[in-house]
Each structure stands twice: as structure tokens, then as C-alpha cells.
DODO-476278 format. One line per 10 residues: number of its first residue (from 1); their letters; for each residue z, y, x of N, C-alpha, C. Coordinates in nm, 3 decimals, decimal comma. Example, Ala and Ser with C-alpha at 12.3 -4.5 7.8 and 13.67 -1.06 7.14 Angstrom:
1 = AS = 0,780:-0,569:1,319:0,780:-0,450:1,230:0,780:-0,330:1,320  0,708:-0,225:1,285:0,714:-0,106:1,367:0,787:0,003:1,290
//
This chain:
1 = XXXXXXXXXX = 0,000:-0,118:0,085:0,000:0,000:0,000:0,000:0,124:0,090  -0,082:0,178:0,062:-0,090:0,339:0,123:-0,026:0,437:0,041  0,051:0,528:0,106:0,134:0,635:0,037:0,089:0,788:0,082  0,009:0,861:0,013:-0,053:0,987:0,088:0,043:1,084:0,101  0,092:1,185:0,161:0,213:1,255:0,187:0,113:1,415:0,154  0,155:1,490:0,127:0,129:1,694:0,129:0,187:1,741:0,237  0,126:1,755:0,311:0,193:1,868:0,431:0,199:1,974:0,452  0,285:2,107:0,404:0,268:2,200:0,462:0,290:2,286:0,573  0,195:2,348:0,620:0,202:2,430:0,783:0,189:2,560:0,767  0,280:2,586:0,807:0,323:2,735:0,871:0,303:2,805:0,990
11 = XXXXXXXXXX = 0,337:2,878:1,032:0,338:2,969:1,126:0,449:3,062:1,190  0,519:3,034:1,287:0,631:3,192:1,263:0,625:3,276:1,319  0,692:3,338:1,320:0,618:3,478:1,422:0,648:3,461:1,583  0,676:3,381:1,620:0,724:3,359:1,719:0,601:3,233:1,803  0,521:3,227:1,688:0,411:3,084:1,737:0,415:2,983:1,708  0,577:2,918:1,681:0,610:2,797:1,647:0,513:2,726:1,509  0,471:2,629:1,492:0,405:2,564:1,341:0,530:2,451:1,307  0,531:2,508:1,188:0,604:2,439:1,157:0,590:2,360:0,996  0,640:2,197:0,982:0,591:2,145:0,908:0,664:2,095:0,804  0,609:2,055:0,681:0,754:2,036:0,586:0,648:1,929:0,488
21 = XXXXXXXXXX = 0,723:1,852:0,434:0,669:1,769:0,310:0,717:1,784:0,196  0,658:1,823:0,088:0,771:1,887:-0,034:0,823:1,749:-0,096  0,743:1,591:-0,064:0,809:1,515:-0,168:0,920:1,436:-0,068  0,931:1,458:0,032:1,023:1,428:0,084:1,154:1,524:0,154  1,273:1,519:0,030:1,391:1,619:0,035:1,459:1,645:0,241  1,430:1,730:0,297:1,463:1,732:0,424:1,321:1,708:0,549  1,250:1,683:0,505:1,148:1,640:0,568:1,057:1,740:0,653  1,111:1,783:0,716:1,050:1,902:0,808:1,059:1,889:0,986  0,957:1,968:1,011:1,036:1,920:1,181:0,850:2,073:1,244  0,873:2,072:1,386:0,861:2,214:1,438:0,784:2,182:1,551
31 = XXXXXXXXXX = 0,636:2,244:1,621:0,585:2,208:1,741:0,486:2,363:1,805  0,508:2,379:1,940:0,440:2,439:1,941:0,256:2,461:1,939  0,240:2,323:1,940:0,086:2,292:1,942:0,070:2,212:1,778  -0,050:2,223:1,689:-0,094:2,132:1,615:-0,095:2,001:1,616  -0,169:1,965:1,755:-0,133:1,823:1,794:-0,007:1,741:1,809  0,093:1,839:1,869:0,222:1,791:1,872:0,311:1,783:1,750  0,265:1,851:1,669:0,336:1,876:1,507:0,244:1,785:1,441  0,163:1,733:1,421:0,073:1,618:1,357:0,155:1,445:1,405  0,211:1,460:1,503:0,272:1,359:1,578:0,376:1,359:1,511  0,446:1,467:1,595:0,601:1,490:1,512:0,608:1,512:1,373
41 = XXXXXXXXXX = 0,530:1,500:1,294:0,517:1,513:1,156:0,504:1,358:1,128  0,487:1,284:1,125:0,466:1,121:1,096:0,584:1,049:1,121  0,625:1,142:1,236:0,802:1,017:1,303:0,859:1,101:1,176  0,855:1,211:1,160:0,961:1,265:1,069:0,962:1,216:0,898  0,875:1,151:0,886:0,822:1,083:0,793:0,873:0,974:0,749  0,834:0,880:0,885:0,907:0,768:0,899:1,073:0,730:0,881  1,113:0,813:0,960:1,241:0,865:0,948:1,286:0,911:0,771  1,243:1,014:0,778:1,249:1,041:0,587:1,252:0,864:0,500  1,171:0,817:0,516:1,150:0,673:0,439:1,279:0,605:0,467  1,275:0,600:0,614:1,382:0,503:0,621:1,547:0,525:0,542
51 = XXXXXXXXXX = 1,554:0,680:0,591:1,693:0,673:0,527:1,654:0,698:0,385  1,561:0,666:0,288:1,535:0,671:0,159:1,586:0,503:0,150  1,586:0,386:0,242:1,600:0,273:0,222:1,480:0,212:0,185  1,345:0,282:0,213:1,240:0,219:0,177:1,129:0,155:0,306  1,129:0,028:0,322:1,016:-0,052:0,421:0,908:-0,007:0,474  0,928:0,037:0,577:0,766:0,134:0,657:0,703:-0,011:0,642  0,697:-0,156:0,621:0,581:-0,249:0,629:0,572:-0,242:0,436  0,580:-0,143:0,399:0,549:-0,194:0,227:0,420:-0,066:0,215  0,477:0,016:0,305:0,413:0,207:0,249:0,319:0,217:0,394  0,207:0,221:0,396:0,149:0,326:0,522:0,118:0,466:0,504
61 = XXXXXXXXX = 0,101:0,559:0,524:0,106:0,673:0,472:-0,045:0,760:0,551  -0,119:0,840:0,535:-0,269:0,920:0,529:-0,157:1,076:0,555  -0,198:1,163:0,623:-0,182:1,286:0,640:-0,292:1,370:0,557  -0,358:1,304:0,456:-0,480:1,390:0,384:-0,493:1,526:0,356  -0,381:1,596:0,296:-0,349:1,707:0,244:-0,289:1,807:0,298  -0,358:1,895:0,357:-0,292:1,978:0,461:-0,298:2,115:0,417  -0,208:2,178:0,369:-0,225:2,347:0,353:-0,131:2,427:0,445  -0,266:2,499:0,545:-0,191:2,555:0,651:-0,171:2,723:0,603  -0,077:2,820:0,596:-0,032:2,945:0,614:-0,021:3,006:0,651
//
């Protein structure tokens, strides 16, 4: 089963991008490159699931939906 996630990306004034998932409560995390926040956006994910108590081998998850700010 695939689980598609919403990501939103930001900007701060400082440069940082920073990323958040609205369906997952806490689910945010911060990089200074795209690439590195696309990364760190998936562990943070993973992480999110797990302490939901839900099986990363049941859910794979697609980064499809990206609205950057």
C-alpha cells in the first residue's frame, strides 16, 4: 500500500526551508538545501508513523504534493 503525504515548504528569512506535513500532527523538520530537506523530510515521516504505531512495511509513502512558499 502506498500512502501519498502533502508537503509543505517554506522559506525563512534567514534561508532555512523548512518542511511540515499537515496530516501528520508534529511532522516538520528544517534544511538548508532542498535536497537535504527532501531527505530529512521522509526520516521525519517515518518517524511520524512510527510513533503513530503504524508498520513502515504496510504504508510506502510518494512525496507527490509539494507546495513551496
Amino acid at each position: 500500500m502506498t500512502k501519498n503525504f502533502n508537503v509543505i515548504i517554506e522559506r525563512d528569512v534567514e534561508g532555512w526551508y523548512v518542511a511540515s506535513v499537515p496530516e501528520l500532527q508534529g511532522c516538520h523538520t528544517q534544511a538548508k538545501s532542498l535536497d537535504d530537506l527532501m531527505e530529512r523530510i521522509r526520516e521525519a515521516i517515518e518517524l511520524c508513523l512510527e510513533s503513530e504505531f503504524l508498520t513502515l512495511v504496510e504504508f510506502r509513502f510518494n512525496l507527490q504534493h509539494i507546495a513551496a512558499f
